[in-house]
ZADO-433586 format. One record per residue (C-alpha): residue number from 1; residue in one letter; x, y, z. Coordinates in pm, 1 decimal, always signed. Layout:
+------+------+----------+----------+----------+
! resi ! resn !     east !    north !       up !
+------+------+----------+----------+----------+
!  NUM !    A !        X !        Y !        Z !
...
+------+------+----------+----------+----------+
***
This chain:
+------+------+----------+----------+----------+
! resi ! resn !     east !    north !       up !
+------+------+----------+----------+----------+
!    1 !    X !  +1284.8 !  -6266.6 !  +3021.2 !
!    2 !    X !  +1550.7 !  -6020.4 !  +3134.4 !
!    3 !    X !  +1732.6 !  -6281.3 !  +3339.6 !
!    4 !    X !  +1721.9 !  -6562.3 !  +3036.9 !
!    5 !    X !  +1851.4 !  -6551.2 !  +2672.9 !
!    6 !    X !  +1589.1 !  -6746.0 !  +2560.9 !
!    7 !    X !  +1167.8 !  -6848.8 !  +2581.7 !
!    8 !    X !  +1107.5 !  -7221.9 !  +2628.0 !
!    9 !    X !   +828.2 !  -7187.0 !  +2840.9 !
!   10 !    X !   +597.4 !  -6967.2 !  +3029.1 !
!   11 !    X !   +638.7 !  -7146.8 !  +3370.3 !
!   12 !    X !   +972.6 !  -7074.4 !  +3418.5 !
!   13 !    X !   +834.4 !  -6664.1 !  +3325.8 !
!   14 !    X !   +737.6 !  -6454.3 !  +3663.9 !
!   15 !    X !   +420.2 !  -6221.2 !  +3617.9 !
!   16 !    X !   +590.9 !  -5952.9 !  +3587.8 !
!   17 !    X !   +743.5 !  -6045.5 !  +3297.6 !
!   18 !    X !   +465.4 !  -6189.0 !  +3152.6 !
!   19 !    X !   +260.0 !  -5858.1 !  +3195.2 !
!   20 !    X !   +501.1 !  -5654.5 !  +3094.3 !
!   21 !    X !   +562.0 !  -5850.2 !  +2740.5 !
!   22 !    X !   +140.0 !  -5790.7 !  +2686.9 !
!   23 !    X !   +157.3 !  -5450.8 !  +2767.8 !
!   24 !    X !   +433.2 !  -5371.8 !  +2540.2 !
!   25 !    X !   +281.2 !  -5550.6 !  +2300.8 !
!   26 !    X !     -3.4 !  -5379.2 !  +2301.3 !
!   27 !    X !   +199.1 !  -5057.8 !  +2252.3 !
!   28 !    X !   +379.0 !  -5174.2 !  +1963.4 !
!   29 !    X !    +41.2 !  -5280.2 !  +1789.5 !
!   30 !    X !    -81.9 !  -4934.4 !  +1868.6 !
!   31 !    X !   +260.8 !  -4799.7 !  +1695.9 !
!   32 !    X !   +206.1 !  -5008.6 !  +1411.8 !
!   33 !    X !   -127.1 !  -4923.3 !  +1271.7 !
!   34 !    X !    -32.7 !  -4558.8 !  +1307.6 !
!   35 !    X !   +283.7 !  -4654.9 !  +1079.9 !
!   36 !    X !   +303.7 !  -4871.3 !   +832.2 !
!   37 !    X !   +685.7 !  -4901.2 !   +858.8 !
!   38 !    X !   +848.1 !  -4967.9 !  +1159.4 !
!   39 !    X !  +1156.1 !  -4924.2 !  +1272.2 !
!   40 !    X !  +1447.8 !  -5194.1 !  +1143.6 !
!   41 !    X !  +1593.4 !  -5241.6 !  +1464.1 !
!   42 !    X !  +1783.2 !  -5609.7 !  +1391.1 !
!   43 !    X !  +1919.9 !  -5494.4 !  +1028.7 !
!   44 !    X !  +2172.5 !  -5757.1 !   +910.7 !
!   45 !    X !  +2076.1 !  -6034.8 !  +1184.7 !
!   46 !    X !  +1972.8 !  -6391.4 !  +1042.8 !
!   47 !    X !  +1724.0 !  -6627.4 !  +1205.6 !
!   48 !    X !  +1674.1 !  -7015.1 !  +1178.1 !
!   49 !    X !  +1293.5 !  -7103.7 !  +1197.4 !
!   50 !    X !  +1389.6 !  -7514.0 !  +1253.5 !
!   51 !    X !  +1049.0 !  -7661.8 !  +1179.8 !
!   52 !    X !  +1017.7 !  -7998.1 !  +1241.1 !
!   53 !    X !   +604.5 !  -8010.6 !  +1242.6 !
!   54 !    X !   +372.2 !  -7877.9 !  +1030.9 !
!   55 !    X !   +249.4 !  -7458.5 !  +1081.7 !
!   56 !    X !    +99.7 !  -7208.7 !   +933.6 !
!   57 !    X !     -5.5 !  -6968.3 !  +1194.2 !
!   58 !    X !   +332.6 !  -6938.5 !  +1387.7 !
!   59 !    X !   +552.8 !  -7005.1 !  +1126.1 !
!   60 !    X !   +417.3 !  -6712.7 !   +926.4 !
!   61 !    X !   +425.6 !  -6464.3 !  +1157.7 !
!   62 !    X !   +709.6 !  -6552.9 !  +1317.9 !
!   63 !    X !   +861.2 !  -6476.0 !   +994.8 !
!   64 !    X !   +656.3 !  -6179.1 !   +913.6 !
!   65 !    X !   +764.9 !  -6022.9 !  +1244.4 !
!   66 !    X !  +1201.2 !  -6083.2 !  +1128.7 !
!   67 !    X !  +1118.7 !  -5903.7 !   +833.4 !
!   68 !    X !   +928.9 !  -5638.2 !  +1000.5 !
!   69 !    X !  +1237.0 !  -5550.4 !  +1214.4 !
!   70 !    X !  +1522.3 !  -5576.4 !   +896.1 !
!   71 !    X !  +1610.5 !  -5968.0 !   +937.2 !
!   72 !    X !  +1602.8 !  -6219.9 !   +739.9 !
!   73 !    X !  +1485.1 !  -6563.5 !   +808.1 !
!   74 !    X !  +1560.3 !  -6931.1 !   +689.0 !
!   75 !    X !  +1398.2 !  -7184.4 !   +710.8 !
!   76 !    X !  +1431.6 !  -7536.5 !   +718.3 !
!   77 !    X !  +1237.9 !  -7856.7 !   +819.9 !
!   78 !    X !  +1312.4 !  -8189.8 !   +970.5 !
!   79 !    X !  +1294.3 !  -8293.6 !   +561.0 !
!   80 !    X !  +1561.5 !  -8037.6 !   +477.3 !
!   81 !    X !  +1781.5 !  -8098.6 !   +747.6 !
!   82 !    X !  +2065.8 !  -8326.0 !   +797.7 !
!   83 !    X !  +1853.8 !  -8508.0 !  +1050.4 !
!   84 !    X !  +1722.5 !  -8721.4 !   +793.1 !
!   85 !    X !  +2126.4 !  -8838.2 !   +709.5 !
!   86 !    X !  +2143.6 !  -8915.0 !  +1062.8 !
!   87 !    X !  +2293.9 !  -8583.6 !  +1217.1 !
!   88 !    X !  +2183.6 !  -8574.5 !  +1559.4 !
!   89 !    X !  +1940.3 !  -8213.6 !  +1666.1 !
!   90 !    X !  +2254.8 !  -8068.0 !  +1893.7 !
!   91 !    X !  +2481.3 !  -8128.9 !  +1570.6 !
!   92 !    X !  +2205.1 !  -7967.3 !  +1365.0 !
!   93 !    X !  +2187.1 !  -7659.3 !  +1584.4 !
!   94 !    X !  +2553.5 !  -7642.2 !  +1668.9 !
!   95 !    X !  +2633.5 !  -7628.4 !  +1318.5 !
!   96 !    X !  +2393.7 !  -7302.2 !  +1268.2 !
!   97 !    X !  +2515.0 !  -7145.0 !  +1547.6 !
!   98 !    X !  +2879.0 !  -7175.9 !  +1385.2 !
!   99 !    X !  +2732.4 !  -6990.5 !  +1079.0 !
!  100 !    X !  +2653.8 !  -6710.9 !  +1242.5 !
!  101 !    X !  +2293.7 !  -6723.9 !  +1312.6 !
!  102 !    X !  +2145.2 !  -6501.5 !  +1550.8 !
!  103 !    X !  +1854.2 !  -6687.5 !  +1708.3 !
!  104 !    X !  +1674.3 !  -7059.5 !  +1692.3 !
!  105 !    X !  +1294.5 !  -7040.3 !  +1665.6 !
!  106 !    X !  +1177.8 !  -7416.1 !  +1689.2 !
!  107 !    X !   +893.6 !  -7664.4 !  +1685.2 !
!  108 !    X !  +1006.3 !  -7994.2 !  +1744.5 !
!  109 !    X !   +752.2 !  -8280.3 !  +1799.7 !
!  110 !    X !   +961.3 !  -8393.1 !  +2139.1 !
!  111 !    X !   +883.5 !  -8232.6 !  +2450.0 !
!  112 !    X !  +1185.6 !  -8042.4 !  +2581.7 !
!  113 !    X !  +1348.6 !  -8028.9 !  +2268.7 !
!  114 !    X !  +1413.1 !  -7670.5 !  +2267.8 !
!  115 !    X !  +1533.4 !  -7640.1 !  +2615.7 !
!  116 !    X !  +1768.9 !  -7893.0 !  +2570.6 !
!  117 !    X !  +1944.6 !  -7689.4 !  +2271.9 !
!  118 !    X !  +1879.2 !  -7369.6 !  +2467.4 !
!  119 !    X !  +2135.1 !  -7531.5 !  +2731.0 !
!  120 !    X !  +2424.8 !  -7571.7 !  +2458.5 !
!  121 !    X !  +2404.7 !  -7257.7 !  +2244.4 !
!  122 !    X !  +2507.3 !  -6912.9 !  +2335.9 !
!  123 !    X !  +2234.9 !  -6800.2 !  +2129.8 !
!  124 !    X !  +1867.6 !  -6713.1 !  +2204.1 !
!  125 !    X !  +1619.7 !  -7042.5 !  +2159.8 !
!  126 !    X !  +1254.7 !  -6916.7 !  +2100.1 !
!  127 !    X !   +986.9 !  -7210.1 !  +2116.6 !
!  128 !    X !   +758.3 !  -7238.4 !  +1867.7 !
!  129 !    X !   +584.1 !  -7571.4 !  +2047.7 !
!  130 !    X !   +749.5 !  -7875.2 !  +2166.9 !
!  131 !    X !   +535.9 !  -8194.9 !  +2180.8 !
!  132 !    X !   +265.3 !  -8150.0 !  +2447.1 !
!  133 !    X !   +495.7 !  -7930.4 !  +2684.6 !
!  134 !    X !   +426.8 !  -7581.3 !  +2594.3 !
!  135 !    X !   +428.9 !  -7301.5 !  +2323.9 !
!  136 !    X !   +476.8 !  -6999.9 !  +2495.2 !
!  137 !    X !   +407.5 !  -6707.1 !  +2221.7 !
!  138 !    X !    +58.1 !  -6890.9 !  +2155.4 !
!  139 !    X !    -22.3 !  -6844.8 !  +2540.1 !
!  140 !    X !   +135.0 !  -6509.6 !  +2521.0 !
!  141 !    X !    -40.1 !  -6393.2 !  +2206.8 !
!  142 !    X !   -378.9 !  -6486.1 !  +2382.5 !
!  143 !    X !   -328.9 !  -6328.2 !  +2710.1 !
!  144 !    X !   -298.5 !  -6038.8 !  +2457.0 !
!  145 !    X !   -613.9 !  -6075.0 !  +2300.1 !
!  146 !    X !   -746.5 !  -6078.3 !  +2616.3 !
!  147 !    X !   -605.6 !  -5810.1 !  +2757.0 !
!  148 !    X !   -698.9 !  -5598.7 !  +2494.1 !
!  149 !    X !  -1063.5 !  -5619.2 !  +2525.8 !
!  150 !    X !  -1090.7 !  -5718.7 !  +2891.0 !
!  151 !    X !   -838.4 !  -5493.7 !  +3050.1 !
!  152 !    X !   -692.9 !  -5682.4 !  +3366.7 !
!  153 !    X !   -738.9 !  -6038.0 !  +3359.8 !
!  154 !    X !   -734.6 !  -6065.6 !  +3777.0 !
!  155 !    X !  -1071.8 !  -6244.7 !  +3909.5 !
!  156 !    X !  -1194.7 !  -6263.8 !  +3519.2 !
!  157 !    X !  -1310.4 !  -6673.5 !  +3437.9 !
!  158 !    X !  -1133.6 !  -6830.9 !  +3141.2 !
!  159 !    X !  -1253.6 !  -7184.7 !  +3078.2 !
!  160 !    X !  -1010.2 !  -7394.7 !  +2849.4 !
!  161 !    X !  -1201.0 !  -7616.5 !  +2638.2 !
!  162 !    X !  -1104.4 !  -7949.7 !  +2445.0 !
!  163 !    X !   -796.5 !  -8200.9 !  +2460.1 !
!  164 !    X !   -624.9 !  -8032.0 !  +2747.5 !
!  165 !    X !   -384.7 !  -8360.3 !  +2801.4 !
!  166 !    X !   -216.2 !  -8304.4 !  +2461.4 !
!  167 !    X !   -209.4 !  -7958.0 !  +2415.6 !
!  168 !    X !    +75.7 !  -7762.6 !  +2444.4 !
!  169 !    X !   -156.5 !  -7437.8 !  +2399.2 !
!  170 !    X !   -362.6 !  -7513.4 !  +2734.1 !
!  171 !    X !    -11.4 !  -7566.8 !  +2955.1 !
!  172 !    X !    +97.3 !  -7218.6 !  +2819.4 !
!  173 !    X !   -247.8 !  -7036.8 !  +2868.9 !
!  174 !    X !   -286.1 !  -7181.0 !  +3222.8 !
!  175 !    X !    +71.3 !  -7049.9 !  +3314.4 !
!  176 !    X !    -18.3 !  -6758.8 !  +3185.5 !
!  177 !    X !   -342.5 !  -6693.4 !  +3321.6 !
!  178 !    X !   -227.2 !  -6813.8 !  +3649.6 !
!  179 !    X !     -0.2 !  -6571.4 !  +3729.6 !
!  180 !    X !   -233.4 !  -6278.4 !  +3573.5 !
!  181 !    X !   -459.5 !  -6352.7 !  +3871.6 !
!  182 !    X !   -728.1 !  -6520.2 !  +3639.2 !
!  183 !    X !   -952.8 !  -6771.1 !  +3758.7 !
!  184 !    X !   -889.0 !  -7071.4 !  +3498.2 !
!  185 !    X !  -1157.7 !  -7394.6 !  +3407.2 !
!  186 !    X !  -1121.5 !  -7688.8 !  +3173.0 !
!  187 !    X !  -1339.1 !  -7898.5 !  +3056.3 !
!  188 !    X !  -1308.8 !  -8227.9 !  +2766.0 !
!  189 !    X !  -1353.0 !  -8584.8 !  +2810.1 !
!  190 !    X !  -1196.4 !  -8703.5 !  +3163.5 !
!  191 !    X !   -953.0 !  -8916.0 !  +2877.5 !
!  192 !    X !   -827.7 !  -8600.4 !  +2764.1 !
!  193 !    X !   -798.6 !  -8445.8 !  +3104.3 !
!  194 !    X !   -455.8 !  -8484.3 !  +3301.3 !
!  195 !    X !   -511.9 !  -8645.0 !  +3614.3 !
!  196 !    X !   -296.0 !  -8388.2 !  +3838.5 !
!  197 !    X !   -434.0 !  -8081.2 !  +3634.1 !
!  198 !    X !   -578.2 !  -7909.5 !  +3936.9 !
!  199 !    X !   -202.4 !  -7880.1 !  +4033.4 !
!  200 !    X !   -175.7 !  -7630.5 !  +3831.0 !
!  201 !    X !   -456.4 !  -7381.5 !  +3991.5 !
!  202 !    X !   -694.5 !  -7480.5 !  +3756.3 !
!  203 !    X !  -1095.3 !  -7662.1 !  +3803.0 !
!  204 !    X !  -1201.9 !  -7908.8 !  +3608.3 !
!  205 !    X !  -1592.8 !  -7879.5 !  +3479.5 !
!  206 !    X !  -1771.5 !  -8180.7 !  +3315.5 !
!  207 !    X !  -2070.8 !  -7965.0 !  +3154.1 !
!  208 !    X !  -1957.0 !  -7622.4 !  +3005.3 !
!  209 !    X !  -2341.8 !  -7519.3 !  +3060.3 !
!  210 !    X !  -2354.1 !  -7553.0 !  +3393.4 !
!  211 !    X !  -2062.2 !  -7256.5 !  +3400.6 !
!  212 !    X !  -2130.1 !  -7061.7 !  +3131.1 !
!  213 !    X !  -2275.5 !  -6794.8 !  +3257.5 !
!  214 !    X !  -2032.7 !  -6679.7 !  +3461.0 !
!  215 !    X !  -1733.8 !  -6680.1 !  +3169.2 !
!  216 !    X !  -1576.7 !  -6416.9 !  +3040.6 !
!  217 !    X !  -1357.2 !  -6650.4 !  +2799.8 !
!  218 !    X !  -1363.6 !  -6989.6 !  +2597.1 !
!  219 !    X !  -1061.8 !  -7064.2 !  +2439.9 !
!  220 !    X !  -1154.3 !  -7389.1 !  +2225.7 !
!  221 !    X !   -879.6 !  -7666.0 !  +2107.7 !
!  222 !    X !   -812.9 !  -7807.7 !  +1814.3 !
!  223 !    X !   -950.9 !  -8170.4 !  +1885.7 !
!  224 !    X !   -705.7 !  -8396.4 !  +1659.5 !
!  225 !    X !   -788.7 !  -8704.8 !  +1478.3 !
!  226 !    X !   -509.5 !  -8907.1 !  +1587.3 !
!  227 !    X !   -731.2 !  -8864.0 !  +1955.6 !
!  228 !    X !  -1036.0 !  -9049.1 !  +1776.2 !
!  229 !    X !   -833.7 !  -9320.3 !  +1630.0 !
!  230 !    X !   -669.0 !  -9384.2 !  +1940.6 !
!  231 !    X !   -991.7 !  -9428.1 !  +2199.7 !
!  232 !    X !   -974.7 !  -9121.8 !  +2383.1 !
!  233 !    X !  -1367.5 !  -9073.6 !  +2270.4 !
!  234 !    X !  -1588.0 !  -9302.6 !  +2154.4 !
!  235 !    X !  -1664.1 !  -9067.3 !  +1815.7 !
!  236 !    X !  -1648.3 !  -8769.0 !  +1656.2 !
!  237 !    X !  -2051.8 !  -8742.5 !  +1665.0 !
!  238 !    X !  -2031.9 !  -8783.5 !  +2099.4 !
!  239 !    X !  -1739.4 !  -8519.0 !  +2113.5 !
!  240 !    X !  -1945.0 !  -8288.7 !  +1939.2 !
!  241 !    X !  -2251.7 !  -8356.8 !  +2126.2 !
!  242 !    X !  -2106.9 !  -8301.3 !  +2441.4 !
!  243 !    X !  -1823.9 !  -8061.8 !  +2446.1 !
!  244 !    X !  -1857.9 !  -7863.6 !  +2089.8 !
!  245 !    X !  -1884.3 !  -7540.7 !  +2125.8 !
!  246 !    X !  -2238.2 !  -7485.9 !  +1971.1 !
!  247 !    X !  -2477.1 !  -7169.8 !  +2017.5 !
!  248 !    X !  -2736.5 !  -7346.2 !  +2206.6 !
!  249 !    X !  -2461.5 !  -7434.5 !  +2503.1 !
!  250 !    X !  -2394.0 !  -7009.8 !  +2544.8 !
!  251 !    X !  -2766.7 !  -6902.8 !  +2513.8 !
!  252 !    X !  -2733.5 !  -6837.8 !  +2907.6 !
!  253 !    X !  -2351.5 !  -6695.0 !  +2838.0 !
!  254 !    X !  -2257.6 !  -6302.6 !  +2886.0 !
!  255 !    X !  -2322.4 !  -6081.4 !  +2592.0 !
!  256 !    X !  -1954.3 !  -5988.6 !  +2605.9 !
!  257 !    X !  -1855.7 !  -6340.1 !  +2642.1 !
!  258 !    X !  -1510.1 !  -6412.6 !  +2410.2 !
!  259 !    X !  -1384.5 !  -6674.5 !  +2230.1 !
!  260 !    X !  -1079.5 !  -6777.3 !  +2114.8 !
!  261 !    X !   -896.1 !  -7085.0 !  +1903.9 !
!  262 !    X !   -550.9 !  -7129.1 !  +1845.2 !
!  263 !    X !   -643.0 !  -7288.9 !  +1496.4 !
!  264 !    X !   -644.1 !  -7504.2 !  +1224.7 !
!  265 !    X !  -1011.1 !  -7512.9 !  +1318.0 !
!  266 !    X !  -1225.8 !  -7823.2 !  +1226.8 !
!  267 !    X !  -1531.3 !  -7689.0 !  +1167.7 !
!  268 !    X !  -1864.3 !  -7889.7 !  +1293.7 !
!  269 !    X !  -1681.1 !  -8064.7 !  +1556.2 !
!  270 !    X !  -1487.0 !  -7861.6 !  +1864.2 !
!  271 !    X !  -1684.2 !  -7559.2 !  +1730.9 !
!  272 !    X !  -1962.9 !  -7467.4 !  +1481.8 !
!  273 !    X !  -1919.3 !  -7259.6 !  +1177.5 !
!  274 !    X !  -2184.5 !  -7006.8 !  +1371.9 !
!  275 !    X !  -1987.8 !  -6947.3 !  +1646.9 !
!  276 !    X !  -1673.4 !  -6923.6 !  +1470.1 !
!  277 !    X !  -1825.0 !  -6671.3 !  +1229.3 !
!  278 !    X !  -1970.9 !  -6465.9 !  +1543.1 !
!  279 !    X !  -1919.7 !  -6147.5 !  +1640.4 !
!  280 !    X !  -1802.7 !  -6274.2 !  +1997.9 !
!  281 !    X !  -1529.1 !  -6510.2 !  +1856.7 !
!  282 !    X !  -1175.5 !  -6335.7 !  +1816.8 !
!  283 !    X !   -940.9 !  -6576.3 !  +1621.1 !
!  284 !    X !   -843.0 !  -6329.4 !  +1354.0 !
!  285 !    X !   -742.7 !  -6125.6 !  +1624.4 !
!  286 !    X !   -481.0 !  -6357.5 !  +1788.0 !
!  287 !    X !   -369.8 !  -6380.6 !  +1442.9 !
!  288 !    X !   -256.9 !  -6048.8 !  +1377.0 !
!  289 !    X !   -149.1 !  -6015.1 !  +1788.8 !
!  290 !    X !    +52.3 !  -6285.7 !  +1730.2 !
!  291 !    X !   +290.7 !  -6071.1 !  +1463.3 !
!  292 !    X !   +304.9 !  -5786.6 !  +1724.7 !
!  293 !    X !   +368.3 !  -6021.0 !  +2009.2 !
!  294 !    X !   +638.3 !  -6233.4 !  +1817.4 !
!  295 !    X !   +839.1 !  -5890.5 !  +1724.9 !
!  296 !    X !   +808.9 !  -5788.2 !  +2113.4 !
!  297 !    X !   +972.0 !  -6138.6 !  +2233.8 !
!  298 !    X !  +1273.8 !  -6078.3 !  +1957.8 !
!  299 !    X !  +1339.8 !  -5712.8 !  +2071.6 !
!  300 !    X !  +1336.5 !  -5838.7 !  +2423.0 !
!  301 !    X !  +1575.7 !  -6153.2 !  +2366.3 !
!  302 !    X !  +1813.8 !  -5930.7 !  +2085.3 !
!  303 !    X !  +1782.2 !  -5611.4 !  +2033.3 !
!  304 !    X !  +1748.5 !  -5536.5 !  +2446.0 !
!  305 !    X !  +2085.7 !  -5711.2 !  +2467.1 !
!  306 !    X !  +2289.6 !  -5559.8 !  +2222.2 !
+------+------+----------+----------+----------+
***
């Protein structure tokens, strides 16, 4: 991240950059349960969350994580833009930029959205998600989690389970986990799988049991409705039946097997309310790592260049 202004995706990230963002994430997390004020290091700068999908999770925290470090944040939705009048996006952004604004954090429904905007600003562009391309803090945030109760990631077996083909979450784990040295599965309905996916250094497995043993990590997808409706599956019932995440598919998994999922979780269908509710599952965790991960990315791309 040293040699860019801005994160719009974790391919273009080497490992070393990648490892060192967990590692001083980790730190700050340690720093901020042993304070419960830190340090207002971007006092009097302004950020533009541009949300042009729905969010909860990232939205949140991105804003938790301004106001943790003295900034303020605005935000403002396709709805609320000048979009809707007809403005076009580079108009949109050019016209905060004049303002003053300090940084773009975006989720935009169209896949290269944010690089494209990254290209005419002189600000940084963070990337909240961009249609199915990537959302680099979300893979970030769960090489974190990892990392934090597994240590080194090299040799360890992640398996990526669910709707890999439209998931911007699976492109920026399997960059991620890539260059960590981990080895990295997916598995879903071959309609949901991309066809050149082993292109990115990653195996394909049709039956999660017949590898489940040898995990260390499932990260489970959101599996979308829109999916159903358009004949990716045949039903909700089949998905469930064959690639939910239920406790009689890990009876042969490790003890210290974890899980993960990005969220909004639909309960009863990519995963059962008795996993989820385990003591193996760690989605509150990426949660709160997601606040200490999203202040790390803002000291890197402002406060480090000030």
């Amino acid at each position: 991240m040293k040699s860019s202004k801005d994160l719009v995706g974790l391919r273009f990230l080497s490992s070393r950059e990648i490892s060192d963002l967990v590692k001083e994430t980790l730190s700050l997390k340690k720093s901020l349960a042993q304070s419960s004020k830190p340090k207002p290091s971007l006092s009097w700068r302004t950020f533009v969350t541009l949300f042009f999908e729905p969010s909860t999770r990232t939205r949140v925290s991105f804003e938790i994580a301004i106001k943790l470090m003295g900034a303020s944040a605005v935000l403002i939705t396709k709805e609320s833009s000048s979009v809707q009048k007809g403005e076009t996006l580079l108009d949109t952004v050019l016209n905060l930029q004049a303002m003053g604004v300090d940084g773009v954090i975006m989720r935009h429904p169209d896949g290269g959205s944010p690089a494209f905007i990254a290209k005419h600003l002189k600000i940084p562009v963070i990337n909240a998600g961009d249609g199915f391309h990537e959302h680099p803090t979300q893979g970030l945030l769960d090489l974190v989690t990892m990392t934090e109760k597994l240590g080194s990631l090299k040799n360890k077996n992640v398996l990526i389970l669910g709707d890999i083909a439209h998931s911007r979450v699976a492109r920026s784990n399997i960059w991620a986990l890539t260059k960590s040295g981990a080895n990295v599965f997916v598995s879903g309905p071959l309609t949901l799988i991309p066809a050149d996916i082993q292109k990115m250094g990653v195996t394909y497995v049709g039956d999660l049991r017949t590898i489940v043993s040898k995990l260390d990590v499932i990260n489970v997808l959101r599996i979308q409705s829109e999916r159903q409706q358009a004949g990716f599956f045949p039903s909700i019932r089949e998905y469930r039946h064959f690639f939910g995440l239920t406790r009689d598919k890990l009876q042969d998994a490790k003890p210290e097997l974890l899980i993960l999922h990005p969220g909004p979780i639909n309960r009863g269908i990519e995963i059962d309310s008795e996993v989820v509710d385990g003591p193996q599952t760690l989605i509150l965790d990426q949660v709160q790592n997601g606040i200490a991960l999203r202040m790390t990315v803002l000291k890197h791309l402002i406060e480090d260049k000030t």
